[in-house]
Residue, then its C-alpha position, 0 to 999 in steps of 0.5 A: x814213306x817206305x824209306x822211313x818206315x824202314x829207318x825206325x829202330x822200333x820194330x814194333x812201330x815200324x812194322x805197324x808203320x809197314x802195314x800202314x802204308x800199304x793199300x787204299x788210304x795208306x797215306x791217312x793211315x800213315x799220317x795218323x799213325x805218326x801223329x799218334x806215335x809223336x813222330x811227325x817232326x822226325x818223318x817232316x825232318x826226313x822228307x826235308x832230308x830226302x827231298x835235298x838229296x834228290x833236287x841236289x842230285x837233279x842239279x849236279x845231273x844237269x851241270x847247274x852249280x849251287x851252293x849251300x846258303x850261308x843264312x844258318x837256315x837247316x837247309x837252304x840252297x842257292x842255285x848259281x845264275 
């Protein structure tokens, strides 16, 4: 969430986003905060993104072969068997 926050070029709405995720309940806060904001497709987008980076970066750790899918789905990998 951190990492997002930070990548919004509105300052005013990543520092409330900042703010938002610090504490108790921070996730609540941050969830309302984006809905409200209409940014909820741009964070799904992100998480999706940076989810990728770390499975592909887990598997290339560990020797095993993938390969993107060829179905023109925005991000679908195959592991090699």
């Amino acid at each position: 969430m951190e990492r997002f926050v930070y990548s919004i070029d509105d300052d005013r709405l990543s520092e409330r986003l900042d703010q938002a995720i610090r504490g108790r309940g921070a996730f609540r806060r941050f969830k309302d905060l984006i809905y409200n904001q209409g940014i909820e497709d741009e964070w799904h987008a992100f998480r999706t993104r940076s989810m990728e980076q770390i499975v592909l970066r887990w598997l290339n750790d560990h020797g095993i072969p993938w390969r993107r899918s060829d179905d023109g789905a925005d991000s679908n990998v195959d592991v090699q068997r």
